[in-house]
C-alpha positions in Angstrom: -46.9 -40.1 -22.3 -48.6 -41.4 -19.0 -45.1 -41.8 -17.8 -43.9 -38.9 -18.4 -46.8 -37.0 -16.4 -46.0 -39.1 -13.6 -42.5 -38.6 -13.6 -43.1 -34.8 -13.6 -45.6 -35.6 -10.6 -43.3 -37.5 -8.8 -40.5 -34.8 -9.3 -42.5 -32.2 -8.3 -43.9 -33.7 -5.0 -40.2 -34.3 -4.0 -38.8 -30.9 -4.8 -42.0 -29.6 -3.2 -41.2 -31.4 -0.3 -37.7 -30.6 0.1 -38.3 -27.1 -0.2 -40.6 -27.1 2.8 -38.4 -28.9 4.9 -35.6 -26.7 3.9 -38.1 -23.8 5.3 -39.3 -25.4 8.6 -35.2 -25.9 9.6 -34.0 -22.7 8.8 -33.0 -19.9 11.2 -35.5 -16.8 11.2 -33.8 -13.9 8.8 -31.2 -16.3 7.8 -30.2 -16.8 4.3 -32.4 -20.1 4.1 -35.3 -17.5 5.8 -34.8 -13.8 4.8 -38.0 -12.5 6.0 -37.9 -11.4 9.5 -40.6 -10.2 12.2 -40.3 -6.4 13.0 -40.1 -8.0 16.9 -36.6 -10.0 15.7 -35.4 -6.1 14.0 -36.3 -5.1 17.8 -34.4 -7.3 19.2 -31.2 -7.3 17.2 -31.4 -3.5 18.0 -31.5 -3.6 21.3 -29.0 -6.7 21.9 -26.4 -3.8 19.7 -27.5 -0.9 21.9 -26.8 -3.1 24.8 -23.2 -4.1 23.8 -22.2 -0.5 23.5 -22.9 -0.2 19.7 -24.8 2.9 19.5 -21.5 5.1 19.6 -20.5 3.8 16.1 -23.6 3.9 14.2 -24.8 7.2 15.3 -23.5 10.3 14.7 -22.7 12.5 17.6 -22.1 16.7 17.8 -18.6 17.4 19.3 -17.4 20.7 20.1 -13.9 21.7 19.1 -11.9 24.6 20.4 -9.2 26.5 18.4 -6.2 24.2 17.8 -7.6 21.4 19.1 -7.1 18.4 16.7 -9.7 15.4 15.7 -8.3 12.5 14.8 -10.5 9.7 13.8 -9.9 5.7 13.4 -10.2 3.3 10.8 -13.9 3.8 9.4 -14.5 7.3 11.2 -16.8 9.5 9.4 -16.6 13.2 10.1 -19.1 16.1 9.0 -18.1 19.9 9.7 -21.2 21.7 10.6 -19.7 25.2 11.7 -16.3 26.8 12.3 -13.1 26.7 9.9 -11.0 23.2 9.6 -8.2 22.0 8.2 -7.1 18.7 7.0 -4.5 16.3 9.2 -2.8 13.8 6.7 -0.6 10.7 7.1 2.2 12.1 5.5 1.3 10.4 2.4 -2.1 10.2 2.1 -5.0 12.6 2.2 -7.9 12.9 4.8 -11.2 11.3 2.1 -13.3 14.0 0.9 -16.4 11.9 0.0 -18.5 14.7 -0.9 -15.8 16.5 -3.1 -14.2 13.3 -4.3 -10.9 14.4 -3.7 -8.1 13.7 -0.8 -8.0 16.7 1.2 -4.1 17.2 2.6 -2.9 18.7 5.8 -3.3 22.2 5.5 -6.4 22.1 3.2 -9.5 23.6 4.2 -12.4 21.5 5.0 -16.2 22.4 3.3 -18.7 22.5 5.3 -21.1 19.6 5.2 -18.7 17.3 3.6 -18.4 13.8 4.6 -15.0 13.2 5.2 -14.4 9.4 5.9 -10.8 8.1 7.5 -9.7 5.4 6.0 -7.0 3.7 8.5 -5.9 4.8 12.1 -3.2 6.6 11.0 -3.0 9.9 12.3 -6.1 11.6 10.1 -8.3 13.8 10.9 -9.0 17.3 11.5 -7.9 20.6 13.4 -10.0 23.1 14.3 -9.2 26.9 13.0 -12.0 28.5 15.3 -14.5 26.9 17.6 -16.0 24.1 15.6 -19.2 21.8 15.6 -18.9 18.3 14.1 -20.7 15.5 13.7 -18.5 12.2 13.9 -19.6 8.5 14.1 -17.5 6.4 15.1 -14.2 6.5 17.0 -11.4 9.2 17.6 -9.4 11.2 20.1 -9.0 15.0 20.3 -5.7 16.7 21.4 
């Protein structure tokens, strides 16, 4: 029995130690060290807001004009706020309703306050009825 005990001990010191070395090596809010300092969150924001990141993971208001047309990248997220909208498709595939759950295709009217998300940069997006206010994050060009 005495044996046993101390091979528990013995286990127990090492995986004890093992873990702690494992801890002292690892790289603050890696996996090895998830919890991180509200001054390394501050940092990692500004080093993205530095490299121009802020235009993707924000959403920004855009003005529209009658017939002008919105179409958004791979990953573009688009919410009509005001004014009447159509859908652009590919040809094949439908602009992403999220909101609705349902592909919305050229033609089709856009809700407002749906978020309509543009799967691929392939000619999606929106056109503008009437003067319209969106709010888009990420990228896309108007014609």
């Amino acid at each position: 029995m005495k044996k046993v005990v101390t091979g528990l001990a013995i286990v127990f010191i090492i995986f004890s130690l093992s873990a702690a070395v494992a801890a002292a090596t690892a790289t603050p809010g890696s996996e090895g060290d998830p919890v991180v300092t509200k001054s390394y969150v501050d940092t990692q924001i500004a080093q993205l807001k530095s490299s121009g990141g802020t235009a993707s993971s924000v959403y920004q208001p855009v003005q529209l004009t009658a017939g002008q047309k919105m179409i958004g990248n791979e990953g573009t997220e688009i919410i009509v706020r005001s004014g009447e909208t159509t859908a652009i498709d590919n040809g094949a595939n439908g602009v992403s309703d999220v909101t609705g759950a349902m592909d919305l295709m050229t033609g089709q009217g856009v809700p407002l306050n749906h978020l309509l998300l543009i799967p691929r940069s392939d000619g999606r997006g929106i056109q503008a009825n009437t003067e319209v206010w969106v709010m888009v994050r990420g990228s896309y060009t108007l014609k």
